[in-house]
ZADO-1210 file (C-alpha; in nm, 4 decimals, padded with zeros to 6 digits):
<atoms>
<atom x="00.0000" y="00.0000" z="00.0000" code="UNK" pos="1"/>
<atom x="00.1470" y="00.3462" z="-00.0801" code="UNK" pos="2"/>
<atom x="00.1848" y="00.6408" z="00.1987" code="UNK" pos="3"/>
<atom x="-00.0134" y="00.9403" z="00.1563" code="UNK" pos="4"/>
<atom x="00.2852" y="01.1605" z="00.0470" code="UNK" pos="5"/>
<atom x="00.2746" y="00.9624" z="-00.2512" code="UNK" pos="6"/>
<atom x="-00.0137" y="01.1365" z="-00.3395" code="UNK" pos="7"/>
<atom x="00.0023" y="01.4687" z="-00.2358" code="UNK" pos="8"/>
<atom x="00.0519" y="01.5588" z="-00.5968" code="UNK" pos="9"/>
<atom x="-00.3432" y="01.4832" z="-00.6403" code="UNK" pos="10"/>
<atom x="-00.4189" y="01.7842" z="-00.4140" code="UNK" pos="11"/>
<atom x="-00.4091" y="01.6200" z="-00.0600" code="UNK" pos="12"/>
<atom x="-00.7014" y="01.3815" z="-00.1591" code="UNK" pos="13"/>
<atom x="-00.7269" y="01.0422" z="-00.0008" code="UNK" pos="14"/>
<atom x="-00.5408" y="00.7653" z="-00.0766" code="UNK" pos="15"/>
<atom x="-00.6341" y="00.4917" z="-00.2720" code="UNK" pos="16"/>
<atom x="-00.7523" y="00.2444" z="00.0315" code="UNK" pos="17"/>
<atom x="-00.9641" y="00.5764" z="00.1715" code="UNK" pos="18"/>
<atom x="-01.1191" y="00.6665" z="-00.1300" code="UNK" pos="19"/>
<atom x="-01.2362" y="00.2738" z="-00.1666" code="UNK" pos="20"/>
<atom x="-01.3528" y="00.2643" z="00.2112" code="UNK" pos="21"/>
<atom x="-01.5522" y="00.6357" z="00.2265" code="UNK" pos="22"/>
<atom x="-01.6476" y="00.6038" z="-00.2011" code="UNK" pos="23"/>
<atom x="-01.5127" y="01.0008" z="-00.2117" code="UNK" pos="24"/>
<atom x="-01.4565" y="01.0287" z="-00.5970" code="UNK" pos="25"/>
<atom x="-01.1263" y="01.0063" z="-00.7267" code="UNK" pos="26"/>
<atom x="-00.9281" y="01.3463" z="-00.8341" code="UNK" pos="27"/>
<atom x="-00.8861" y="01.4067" z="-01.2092" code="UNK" pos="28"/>
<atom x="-00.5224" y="01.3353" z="-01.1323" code="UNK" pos="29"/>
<atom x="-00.5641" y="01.0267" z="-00.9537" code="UNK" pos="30"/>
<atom x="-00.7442" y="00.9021" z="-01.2158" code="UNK" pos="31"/>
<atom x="-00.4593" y="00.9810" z="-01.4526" code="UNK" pos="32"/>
<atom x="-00.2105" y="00.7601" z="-01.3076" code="UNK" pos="33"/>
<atom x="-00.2639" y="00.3792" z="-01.3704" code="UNK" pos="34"/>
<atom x="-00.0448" y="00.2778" z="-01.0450" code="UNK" pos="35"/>
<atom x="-00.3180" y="00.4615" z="-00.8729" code="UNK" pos="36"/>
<atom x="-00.5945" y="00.2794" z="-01.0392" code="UNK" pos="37"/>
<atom x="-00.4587" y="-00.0057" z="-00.9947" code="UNK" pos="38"/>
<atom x="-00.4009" y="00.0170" z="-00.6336" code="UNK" pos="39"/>
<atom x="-00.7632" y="00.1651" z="-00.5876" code="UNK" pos="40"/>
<atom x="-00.9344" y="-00.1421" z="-00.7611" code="UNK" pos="41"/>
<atom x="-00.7236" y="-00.3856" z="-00.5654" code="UNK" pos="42"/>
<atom x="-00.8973" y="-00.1943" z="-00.2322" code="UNK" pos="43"/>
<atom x="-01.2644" y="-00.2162" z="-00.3902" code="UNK" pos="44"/>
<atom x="-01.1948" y="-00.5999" z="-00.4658" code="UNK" pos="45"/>
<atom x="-01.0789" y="-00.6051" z="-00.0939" code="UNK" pos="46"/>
<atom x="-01.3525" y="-00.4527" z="00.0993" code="UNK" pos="47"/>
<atom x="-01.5765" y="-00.6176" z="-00.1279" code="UNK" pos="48"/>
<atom x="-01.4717" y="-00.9999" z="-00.0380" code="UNK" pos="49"/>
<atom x="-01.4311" y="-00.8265" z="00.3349" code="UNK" pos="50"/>
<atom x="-01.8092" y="-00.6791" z="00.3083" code="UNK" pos="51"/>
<atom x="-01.9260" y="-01.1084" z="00.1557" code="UNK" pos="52"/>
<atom x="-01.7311" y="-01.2422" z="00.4648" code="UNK" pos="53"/>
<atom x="-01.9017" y="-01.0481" z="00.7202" code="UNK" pos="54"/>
<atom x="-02.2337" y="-01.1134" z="00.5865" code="UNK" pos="55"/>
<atom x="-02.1755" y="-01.4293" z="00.5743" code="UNK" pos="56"/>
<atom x="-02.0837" y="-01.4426" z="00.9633" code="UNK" pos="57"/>
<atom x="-02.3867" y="-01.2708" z="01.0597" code="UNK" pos="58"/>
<atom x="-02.6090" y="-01.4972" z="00.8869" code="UNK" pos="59"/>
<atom x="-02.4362" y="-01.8175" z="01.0137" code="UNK" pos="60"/>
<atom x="-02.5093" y="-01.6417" z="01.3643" code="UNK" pos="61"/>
<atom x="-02.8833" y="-01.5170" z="01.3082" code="UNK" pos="62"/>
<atom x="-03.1085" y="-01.7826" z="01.4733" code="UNK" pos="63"/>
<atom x="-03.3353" y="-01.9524" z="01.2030" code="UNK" pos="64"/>
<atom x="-03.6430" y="-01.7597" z="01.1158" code="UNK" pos="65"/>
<atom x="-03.8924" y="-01.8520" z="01.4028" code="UNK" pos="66"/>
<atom x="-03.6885" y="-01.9995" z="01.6217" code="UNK" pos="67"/>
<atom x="-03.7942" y="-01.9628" z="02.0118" code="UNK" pos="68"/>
<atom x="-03.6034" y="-02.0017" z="02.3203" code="UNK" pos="69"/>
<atom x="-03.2678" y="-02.0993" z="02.1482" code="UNK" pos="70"/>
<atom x="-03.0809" y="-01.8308" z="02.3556" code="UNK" pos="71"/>
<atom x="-02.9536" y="-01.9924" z="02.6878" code="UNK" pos="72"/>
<atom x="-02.8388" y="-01.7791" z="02.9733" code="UNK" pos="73"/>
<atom x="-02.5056" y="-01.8047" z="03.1062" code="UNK" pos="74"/>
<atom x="-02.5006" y="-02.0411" z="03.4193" code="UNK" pos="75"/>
<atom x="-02.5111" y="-01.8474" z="03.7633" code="UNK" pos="76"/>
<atom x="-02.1559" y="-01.7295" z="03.9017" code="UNK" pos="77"/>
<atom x="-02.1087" y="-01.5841" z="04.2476" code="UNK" pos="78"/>
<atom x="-01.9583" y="-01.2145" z="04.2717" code="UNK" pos="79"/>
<atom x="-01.5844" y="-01.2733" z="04.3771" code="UNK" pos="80"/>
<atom x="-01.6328" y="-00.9457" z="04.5644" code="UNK" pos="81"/>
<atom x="-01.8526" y="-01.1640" z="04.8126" code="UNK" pos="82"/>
<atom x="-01.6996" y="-01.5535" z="04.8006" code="UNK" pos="83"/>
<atom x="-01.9161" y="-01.8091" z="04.9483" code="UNK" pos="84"/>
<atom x="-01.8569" y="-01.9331" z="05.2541" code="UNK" pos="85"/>
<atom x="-01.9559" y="-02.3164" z="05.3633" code="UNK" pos="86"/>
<atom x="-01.9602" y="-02.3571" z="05.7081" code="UNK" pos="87"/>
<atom x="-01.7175" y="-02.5476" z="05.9115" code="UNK" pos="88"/>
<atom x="-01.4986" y="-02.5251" z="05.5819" code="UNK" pos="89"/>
<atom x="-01.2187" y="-02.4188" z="05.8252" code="UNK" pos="90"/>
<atom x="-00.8682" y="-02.6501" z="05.9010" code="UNK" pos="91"/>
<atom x="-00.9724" y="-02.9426" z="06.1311" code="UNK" pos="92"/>
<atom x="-00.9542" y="-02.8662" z="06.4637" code="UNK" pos="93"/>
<atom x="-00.6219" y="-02.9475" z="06.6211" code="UNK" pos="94"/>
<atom x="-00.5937" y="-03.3243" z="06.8107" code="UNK" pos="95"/>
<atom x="-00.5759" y="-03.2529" z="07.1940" code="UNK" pos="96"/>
<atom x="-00.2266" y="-03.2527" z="07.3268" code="UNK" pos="97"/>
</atoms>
């Protein structure tokens, strides 16, 4: 990926991974210079098997259409701030001397 200094010849615009991620139009410049193109249509091929992959995830993790009580809760902890105690959990008492 080229630095933005590369480009400051196209006014200060965004590079060519910005311009593919916010869709801001290309300079007339930019557009000139093929190495830009190129680099620009590589990042819109990218975000565009990034944008598949994601929707892909959230449909494998959307519950079926319909589906009822498939969410389960998480089992019951106890706050660490306040451990449990069990009584007579204490050392053995000592054997008479």
């Amino acid at each position: 990926m080229s630095t933005d200094s590369e480009y400051e010849e196209y006014g200060g615009g965004p590079d060519a991974l910005m311009a593919a991620i916010t869709g801001e139009p290309l300079s007339r410049e930019a557009r000139r210079d093929p190495a830009f193109l190129a680099e620009h249509r590589a990042a819109r091929a990218d975000l565009a098997a990034l944008r598949a992959g994601l929707e892909r995830l959230a449909e494998e993790l959307d519950p079926p259409a319909g589906a009822r009580g498939t969410a389960t809760r998480p089992a019951r902890t106890t706050n660490p701030a306040h451990p449990v105690r069990i009584a007579n959990s204490a050392a053995p008492p000592a054997a008479p001397s």
